[in-house]
VOMITOR-127688 format. One line per field, with one value per residue (C-alpha): residue in three letters; x, y, z. Coordinates in Angstrom, 1 decimal. Layout:
REM residues N
type: c(ALA:...)
px: c(X:...)
py: c(Y:...)
pz: c(Z:...)
***
This chain:
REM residues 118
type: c(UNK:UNK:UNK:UNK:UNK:UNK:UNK:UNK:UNK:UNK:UNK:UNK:UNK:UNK:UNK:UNK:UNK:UNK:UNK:UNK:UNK:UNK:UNK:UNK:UNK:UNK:UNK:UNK:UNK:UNK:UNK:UNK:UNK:UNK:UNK:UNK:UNK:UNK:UNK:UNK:UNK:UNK:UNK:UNK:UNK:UNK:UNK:UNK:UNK:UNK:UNK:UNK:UNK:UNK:UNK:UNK:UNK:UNK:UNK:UNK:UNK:UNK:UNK:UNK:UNK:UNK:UNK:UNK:UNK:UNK:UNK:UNK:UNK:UNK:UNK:UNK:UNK:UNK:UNK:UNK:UNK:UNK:UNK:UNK:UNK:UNK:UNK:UNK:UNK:UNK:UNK:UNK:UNK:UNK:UNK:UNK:UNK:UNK:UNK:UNK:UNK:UNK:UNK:UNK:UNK:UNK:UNK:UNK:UNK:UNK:UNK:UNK:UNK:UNK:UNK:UNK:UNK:UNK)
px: c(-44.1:-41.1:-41.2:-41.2:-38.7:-40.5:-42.8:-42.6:-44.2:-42.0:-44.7:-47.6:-48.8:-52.5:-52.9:-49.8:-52.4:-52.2:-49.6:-49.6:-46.6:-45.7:-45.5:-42.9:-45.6:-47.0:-49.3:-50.2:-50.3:-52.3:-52.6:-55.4:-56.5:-59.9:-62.0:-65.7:-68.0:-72.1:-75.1:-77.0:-79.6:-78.4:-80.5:-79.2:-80.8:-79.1:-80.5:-79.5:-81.7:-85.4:-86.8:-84.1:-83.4:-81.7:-81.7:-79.5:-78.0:-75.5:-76.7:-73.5:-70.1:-66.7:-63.9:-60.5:-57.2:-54.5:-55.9:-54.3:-55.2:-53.7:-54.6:-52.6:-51.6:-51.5:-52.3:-51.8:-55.6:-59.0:-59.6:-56.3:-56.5:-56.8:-57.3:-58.4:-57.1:-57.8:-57.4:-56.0:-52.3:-52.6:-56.3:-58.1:-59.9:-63.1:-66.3:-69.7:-72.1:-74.4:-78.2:-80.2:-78.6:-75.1:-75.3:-75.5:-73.2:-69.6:-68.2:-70.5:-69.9:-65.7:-65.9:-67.6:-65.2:-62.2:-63.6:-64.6:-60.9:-59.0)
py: c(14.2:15.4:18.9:20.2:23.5:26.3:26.8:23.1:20.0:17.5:14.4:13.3:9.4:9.1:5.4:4.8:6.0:10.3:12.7:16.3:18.8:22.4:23.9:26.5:28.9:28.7:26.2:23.0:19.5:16.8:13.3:11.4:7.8:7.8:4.4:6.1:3.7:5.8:4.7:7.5:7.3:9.1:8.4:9.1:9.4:9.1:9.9:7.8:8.9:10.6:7.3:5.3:6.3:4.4:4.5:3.9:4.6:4.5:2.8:3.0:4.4:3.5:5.9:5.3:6.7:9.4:12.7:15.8:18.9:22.4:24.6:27.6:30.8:30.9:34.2:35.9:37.0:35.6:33.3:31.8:29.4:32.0:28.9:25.5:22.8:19.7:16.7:13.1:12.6:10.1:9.1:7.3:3.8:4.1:1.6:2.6:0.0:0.5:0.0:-0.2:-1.1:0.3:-3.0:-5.5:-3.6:-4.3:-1.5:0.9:0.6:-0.1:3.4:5.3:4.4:5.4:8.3:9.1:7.6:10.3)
pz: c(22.7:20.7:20.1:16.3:15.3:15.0:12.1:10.7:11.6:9.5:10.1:12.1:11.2:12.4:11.9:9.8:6.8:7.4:6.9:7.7:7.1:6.7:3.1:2.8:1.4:5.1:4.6:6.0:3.5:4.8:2.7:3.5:2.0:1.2:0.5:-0.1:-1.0:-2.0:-2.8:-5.3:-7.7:-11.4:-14.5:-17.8:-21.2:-24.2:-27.9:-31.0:-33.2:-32.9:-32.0:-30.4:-26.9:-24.0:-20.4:-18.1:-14.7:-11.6:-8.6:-6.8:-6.6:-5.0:-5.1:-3.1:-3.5:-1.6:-1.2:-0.8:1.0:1.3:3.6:2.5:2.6:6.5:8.0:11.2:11.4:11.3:9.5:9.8:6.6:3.5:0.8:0.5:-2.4:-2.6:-5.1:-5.5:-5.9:-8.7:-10.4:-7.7:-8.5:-9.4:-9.5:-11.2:-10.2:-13.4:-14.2:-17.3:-20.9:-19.5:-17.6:-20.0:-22.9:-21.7:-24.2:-23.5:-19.6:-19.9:-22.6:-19.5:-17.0:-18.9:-20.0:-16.1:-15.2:-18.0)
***
């Protein structure tokens, strides 16, 4: 294995898909490609008017996209890692696999997702 200079890791490629690096704030940067794909159960309720409710729901979700984590500031003591952040380097793709009236109203469900996506 080549040997990195001291105090930086320049790249590690885990499966051509993962990169890892030393921040100059002595931290680490790992990128990660997530492809998450959940079932869950969410019911929603929303109220038109006093008598006109309608129900819907989320059956299932799929997220992927590049994540980003920081592990930073590094310390000489226990714990080593002071901070965690973490979040997607651009908006990641997502899918709602709806139920109820969401399903069948194509406005409804494509104003959700944006609204989820912005």
């Amino acid at each position: 294995p080549r040997k990195a200079p001291h105090n930086f890791i320049h790249r590690v490629d885990l499966e051509s898909r993962h990169a890892c690096k030393m921040t100059k704030q002595a931290g680490i940067q790992i990128d990660v490609d997530v492809n998450w794909n959940g079932n869950c159960d969410i019911i929603l309720q929303a109220t038109m008017s006093k008598n006109a409710k309608v129900t819907f729901g989320v059956q299932s979700i799929k997220l992927s996209g590049r994540m980003n984590i920081l592990l930073s500031p590094l310390t000489t003591e226990l714990p080593i890692i002071s901070a965690v952040q973490f979040g997607f380097t651009n908006p990641p793709d997502i899918y709602l696999d709806f139920t109820g009236a969401v399903k069948v109203i194509n406005v409804v469900k494509s104003s959700l997702v944006r609204v989820i996506q912005n």
